[in-house]
RODO-2510 file (C-alpha; in nm, 4 decimals, decimal comma):
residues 334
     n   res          X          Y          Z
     1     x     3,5485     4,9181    17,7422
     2     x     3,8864     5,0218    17,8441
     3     x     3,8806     5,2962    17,5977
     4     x     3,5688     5,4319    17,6345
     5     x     3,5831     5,4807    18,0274
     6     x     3,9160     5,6588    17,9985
     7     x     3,7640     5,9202    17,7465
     8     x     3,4157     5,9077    18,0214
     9     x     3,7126     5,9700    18,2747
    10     x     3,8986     6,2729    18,0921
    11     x     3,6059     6,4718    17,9533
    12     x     3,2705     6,3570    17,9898
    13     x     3,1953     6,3841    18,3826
    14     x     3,0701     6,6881    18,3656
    15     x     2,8679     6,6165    18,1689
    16     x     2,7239     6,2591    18,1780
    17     x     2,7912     6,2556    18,6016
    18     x     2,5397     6,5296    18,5495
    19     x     2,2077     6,3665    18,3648
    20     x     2,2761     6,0178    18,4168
    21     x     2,4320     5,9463    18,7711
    22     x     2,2207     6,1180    18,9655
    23     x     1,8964     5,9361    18,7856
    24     x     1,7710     6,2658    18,6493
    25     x     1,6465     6,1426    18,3580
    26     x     1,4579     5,8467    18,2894
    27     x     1,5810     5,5713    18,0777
    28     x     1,3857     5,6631    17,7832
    29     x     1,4924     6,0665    17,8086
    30     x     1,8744     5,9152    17,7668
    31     x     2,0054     5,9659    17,3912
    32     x     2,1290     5,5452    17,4367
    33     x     1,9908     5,2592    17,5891
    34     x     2,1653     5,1483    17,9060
    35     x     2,4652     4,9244    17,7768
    36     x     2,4396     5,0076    17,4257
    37     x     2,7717     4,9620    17,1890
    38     x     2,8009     5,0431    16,8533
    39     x     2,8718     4,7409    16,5872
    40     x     3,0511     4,7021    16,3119
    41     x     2,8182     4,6062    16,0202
    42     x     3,0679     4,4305    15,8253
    43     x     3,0238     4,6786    15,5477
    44     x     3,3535     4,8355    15,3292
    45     x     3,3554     5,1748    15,1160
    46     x     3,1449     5,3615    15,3864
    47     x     3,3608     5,6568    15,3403
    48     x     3,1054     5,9610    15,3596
    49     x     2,7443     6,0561    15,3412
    50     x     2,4695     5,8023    15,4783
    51     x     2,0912     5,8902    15,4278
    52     x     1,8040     5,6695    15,4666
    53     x     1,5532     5,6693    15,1866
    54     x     1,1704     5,5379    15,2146
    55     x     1,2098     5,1741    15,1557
    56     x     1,4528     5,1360    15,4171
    57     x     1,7799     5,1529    15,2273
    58     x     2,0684     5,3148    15,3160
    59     x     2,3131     5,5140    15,0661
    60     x     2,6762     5,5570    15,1117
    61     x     2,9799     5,6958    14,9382
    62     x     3,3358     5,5942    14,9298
    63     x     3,5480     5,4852    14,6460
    64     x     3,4374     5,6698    14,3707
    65     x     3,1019     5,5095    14,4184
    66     x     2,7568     5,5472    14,5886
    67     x     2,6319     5,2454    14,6910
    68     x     2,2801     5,0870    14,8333
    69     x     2,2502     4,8772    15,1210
    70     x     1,9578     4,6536    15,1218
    71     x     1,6968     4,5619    15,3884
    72     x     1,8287     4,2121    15,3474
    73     x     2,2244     4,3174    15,4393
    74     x     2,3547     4,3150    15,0419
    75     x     2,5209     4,6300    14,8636
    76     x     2,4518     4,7353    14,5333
    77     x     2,6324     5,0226    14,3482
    78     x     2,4099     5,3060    14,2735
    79     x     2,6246     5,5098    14,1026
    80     x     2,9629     5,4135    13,9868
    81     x     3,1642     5,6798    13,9337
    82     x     2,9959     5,8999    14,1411
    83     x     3,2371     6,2132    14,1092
    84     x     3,3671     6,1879    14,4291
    85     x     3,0635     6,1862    14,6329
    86     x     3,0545     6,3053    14,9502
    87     x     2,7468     6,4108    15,1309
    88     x     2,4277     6,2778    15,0522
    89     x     2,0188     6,2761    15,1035
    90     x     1,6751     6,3040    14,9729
    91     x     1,4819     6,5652    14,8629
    92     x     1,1241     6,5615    14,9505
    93     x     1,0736     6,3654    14,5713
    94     x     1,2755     6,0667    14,7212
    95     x     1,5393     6,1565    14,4435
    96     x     1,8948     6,1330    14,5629
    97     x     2,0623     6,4654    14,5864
    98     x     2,4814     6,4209    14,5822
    99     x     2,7986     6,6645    14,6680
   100     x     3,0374     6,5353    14,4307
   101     x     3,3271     6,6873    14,5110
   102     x     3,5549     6,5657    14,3120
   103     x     3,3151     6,7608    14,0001
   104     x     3,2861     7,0350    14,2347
   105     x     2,8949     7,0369    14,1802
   106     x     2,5997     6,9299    14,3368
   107     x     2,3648     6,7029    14,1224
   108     x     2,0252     6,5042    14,1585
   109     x     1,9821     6,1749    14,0164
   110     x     1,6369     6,1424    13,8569
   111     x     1,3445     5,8548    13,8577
   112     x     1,4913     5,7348    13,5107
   113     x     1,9215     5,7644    13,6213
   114     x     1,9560     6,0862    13,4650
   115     x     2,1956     6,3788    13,6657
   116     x     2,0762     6,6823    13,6743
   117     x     2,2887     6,9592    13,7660
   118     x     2,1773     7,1929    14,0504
   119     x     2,5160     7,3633    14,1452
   120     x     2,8360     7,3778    14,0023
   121     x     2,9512     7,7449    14,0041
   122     x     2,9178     8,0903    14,2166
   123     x     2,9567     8,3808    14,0027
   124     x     3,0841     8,1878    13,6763
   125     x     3,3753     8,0744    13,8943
   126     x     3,3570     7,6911    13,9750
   127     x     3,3020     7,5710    14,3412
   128     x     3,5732     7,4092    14,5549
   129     x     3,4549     7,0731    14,6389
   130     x     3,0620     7,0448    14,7968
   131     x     3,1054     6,8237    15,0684
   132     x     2,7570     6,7879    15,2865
   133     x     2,3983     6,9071    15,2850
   134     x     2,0385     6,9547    15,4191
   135     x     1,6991     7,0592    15,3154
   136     x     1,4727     7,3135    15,4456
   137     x     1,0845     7,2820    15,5123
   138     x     1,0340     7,4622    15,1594
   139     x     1,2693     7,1999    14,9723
   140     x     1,5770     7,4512    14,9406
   141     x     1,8795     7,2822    14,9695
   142     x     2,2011     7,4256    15,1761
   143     x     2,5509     7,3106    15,0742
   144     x     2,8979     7,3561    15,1820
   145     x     3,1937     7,4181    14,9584
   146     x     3,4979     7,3932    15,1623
   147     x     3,8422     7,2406    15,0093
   148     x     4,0533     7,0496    15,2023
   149     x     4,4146     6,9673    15,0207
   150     x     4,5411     7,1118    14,7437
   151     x     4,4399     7,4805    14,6831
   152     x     4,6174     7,6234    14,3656
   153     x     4,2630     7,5387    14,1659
   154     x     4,0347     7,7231    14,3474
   155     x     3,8447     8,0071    14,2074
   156     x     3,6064     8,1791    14,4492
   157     x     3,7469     8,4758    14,5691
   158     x     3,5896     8,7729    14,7472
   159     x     3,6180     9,1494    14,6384
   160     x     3,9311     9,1643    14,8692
   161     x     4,0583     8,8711    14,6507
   162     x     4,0677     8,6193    14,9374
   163     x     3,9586     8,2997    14,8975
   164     x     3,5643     8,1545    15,0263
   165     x     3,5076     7,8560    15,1494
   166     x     3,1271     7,9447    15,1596
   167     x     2,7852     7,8009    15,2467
   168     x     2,5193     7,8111    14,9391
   169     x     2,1288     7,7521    14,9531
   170     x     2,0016     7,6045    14,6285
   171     x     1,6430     7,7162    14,5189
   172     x     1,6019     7,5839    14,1625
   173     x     1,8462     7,4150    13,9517
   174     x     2,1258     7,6671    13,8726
   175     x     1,9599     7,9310    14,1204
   176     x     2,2162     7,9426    14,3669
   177     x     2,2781     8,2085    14,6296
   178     x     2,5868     8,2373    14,8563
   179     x     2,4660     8,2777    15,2659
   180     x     2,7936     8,2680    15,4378
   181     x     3,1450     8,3757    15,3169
   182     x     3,3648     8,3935    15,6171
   183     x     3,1611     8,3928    15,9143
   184     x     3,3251     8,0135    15,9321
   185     x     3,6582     7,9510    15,8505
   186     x     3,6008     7,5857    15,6638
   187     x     3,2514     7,4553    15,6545
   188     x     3,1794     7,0999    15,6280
   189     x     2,8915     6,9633    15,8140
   190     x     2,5204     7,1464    15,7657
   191     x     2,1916     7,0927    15,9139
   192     x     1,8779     7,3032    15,8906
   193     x     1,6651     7,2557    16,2371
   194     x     1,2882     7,2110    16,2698
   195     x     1,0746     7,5031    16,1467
   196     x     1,3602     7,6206    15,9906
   197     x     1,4523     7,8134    16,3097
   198     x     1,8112     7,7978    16,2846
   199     x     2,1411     7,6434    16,0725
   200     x     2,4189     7,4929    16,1876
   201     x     2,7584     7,4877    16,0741
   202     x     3,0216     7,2486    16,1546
   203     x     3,3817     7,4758    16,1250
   204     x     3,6729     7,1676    16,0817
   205     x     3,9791     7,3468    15,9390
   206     x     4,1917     7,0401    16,0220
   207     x     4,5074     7,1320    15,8669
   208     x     4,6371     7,4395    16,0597
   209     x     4,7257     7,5011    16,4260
   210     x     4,4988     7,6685    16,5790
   211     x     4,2446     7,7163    16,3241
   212     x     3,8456     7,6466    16,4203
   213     x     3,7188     7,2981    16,4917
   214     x     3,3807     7,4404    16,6125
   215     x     3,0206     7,3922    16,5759
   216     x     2,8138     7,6666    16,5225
   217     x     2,4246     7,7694    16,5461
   218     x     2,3056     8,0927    16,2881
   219     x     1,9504     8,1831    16,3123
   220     x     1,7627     8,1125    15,9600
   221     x     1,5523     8,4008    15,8289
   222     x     1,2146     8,3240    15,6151
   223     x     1,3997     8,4131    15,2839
   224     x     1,6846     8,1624    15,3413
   225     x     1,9328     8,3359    15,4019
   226     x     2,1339     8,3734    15,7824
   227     x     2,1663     8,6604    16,0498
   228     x     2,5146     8,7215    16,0835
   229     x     2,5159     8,8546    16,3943
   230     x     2,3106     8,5231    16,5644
   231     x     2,6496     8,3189    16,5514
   232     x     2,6546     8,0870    16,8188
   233     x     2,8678     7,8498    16,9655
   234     x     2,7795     7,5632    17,0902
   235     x     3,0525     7,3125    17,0626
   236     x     3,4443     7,3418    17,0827
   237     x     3,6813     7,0467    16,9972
   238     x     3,9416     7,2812    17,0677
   239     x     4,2901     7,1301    16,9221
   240     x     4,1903     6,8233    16,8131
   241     x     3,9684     6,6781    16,4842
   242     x     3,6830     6,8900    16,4788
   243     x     3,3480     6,8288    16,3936
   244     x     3,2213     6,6548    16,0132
   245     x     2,8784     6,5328    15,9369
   246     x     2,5629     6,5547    16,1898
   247     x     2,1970     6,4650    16,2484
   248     x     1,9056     6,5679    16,5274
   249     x     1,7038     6,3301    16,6597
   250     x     1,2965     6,4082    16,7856
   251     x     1,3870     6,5752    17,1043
   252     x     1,6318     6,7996    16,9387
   253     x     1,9626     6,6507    17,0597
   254     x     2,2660     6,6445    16,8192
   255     x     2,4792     6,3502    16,7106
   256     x     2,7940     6,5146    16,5655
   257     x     3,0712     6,3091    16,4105
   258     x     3,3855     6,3670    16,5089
   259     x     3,7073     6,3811    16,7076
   260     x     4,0344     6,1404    16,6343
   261     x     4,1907     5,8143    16,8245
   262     x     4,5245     5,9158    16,6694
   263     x     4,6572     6,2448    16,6907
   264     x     4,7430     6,4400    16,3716
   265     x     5,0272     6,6515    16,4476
   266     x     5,0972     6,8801    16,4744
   267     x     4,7551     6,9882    16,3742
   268     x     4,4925     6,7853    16,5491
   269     x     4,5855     6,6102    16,8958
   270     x     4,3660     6,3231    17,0109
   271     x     4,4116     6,3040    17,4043
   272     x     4,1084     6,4723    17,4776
   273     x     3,8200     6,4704    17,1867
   274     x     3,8780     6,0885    17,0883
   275     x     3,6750     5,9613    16,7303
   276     x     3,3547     5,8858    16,7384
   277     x     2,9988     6,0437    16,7619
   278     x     2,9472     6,3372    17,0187
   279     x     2,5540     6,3574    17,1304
   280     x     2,4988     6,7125    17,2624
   281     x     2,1577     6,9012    17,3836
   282     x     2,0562     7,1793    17,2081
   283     x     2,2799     7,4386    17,4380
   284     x     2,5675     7,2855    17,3288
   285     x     2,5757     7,0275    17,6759
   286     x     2,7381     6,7111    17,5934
   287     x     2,4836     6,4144    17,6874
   288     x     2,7294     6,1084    17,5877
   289     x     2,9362     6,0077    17,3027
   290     x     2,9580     5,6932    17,0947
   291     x     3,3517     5,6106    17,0980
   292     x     3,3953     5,4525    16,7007
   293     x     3,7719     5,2893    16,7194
   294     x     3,8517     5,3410    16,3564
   295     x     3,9519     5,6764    16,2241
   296     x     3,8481     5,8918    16,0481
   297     x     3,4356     5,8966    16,1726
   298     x     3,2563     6,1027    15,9392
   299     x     2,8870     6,1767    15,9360
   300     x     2,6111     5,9527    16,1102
   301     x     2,2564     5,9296    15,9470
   302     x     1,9234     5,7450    16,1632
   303     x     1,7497     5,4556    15,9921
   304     x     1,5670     5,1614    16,0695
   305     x     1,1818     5,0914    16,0510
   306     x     1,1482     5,3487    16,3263
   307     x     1,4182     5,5506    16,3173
   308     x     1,5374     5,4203    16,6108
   309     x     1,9024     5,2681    16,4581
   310     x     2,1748     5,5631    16,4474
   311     x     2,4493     5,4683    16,1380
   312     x     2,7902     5,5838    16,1361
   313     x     3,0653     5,6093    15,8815
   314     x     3,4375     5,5698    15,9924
   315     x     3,7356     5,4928    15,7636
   316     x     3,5522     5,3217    15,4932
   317     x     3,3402     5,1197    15,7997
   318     x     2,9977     5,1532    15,8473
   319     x     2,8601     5,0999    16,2298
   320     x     2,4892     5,1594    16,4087
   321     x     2,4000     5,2029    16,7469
   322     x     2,0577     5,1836    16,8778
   323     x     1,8739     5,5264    17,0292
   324     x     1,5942     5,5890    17,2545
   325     x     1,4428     5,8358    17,0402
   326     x     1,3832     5,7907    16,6423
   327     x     1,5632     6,0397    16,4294
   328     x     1,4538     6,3840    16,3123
   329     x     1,3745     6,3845    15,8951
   330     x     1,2881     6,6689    15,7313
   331     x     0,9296     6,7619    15,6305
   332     x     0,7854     7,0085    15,3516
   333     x     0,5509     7,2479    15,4375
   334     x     0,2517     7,3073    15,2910
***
């Protein structure tokens, strides 16, 4: 509790003094119940990538592996090696589409356990390392291929010859189009809105000063592909851990992981933006924030019979917090 009202204390009053003390929104227009903490579910390996599937499992990577949690609480391992899997979810089949980046591709696992490949180059050069993804109302999937650590093996370039960390929409296996080259400087967390209105973008370059630790908003044209010139921002972490993985719940809020409890220096400071999940309106106005003590927090997924159970991965933890209002999932239009 300590914790938590010192970070309420150095940046949230603006914020939260605004739509909560005041009584300007009713209990159930809050992102959180009154009093609500997050837990730690006792789980290890929840590196990266939750998603909730339709029989009420949830899917996680870390280690090497992707494993299943159970209704009942046990863990199974659903794919072990994985390839370094990162981001995961389901496509509108209920298969399990994967960023492995450690094969720098993108697969789907099949009904029978079969991978099949849907990305794994851009111009016959291979990708860096597909970290996290989304799915449109058409059942394109959007990818980003950023590479954080060593950078002597990667082979995208543009026609200037500098390197792209780029953002790739996926219409058919192997049918892959590049939609953003360096309108962000490192993407890593993606999320296509309702109606396919807009994308966002989180920017985390977390290993140089100054770089951009910023979330972004593109408008989303019919044919997939993004309007340059609609960058928005509407989040800064400024100089500390910048934003990873991140969801929408029904009334359009954000929940973006995020931020560090120890600094990084001398490229990401933690006295202001500490770890944990930042809940932000649509504008970019932070609404409250879900302080996770172990670093590094990750990505954040919604689950539970109704939706109503938000799940958060943090240094190989896995944690969930209830909501007031059930998750956002993707649906395919007809």
């Amino acid at each position: 509790m300590q914790f938590m009202n010192c970070f309420r204390s150095s940046i949230l009053p603006w914020a939260l003094a605004l739509f909560t003390s005041a009584g300007l929104l009713a209990q159930d227009d809050l992102p959180l119940p009154r009093g609500a903490k997050p837990k730690n579910a006792g789980v290890t390996g929840a590196g990266e990538g939750p998603a909730w599937d339709r029989k009420e499992n949830l899917y996680f990577t870390g280690g090497n592996r992707i494993t299943r949690l159970d209704p009942q609480g046990r863990t199974h391992a659903f794919r072990d090696p994985s390839g370094g899997a990162n981001g995961l979810l389901f496509d509108y089949q209920g298969r399990l589409v994967a960023c492995e980046a450690g094969n720098r591709r993108v697969t789907r696992t099949e009904p029978d356990g079969t991978i099949t490949v849907l990305a794994d180059h851009d111009g016959g050069k291979r990708l860096n390392s597909p970290n996290d993804l989304t799915i449109d109302s058409k059942g394109r999937i959007y990818f980003t291929d950023p590479r954080y650590g060593r950078r002597d093996t990667m082979e995208i370039r543009d026609e200037d010859g500098k390197l792209v960390e780029g953002v790739y929409r996926i219409d058919a296996p192997g049918k892959v189009t590049r939609i953003i080259t360096h309108e962000v400087d490192r993407p890593n967390g993606i999320l296509v809105s309702p109606q396919d209105r807009y994308l966002y973008v989180a920017d985390n370059n977390n290993n140089a000063v100054g770089a951009a630790r910023k979330l972004w908003r593109f408008d989303l044209k019919p044919d997939g592909s993004i309007d340059p010139k609609s960058r928005k921002l509407i989040f800064d972490w400024e100089t500390g851990r910048g934003p990873d993985g991140l969801k929408m719940d029904r009334q359009g809020r954000l929940y973006v992981a995020g931020g560090l409890n120890v600094a990084n220096l001398p490229y990401e400071t933690a006295d202001k933006f500490k770890g944990g999940v930042y809940i932000l309106s649509p504008e970019g106005k932070l609404l409250d924030f879900v302080a996770i003590p172990k670093d590094e927090v990750t990505n954040c997924a919604f689950g539970g019979q109704d939706l109503k159970t938000l799940y958060i991965t943090a240094g190989g933890t896995l944690w969930s917090i209830p909501v007031n209002a059930p998750g956002w999932m993707p649906s395919r239009s007809d």
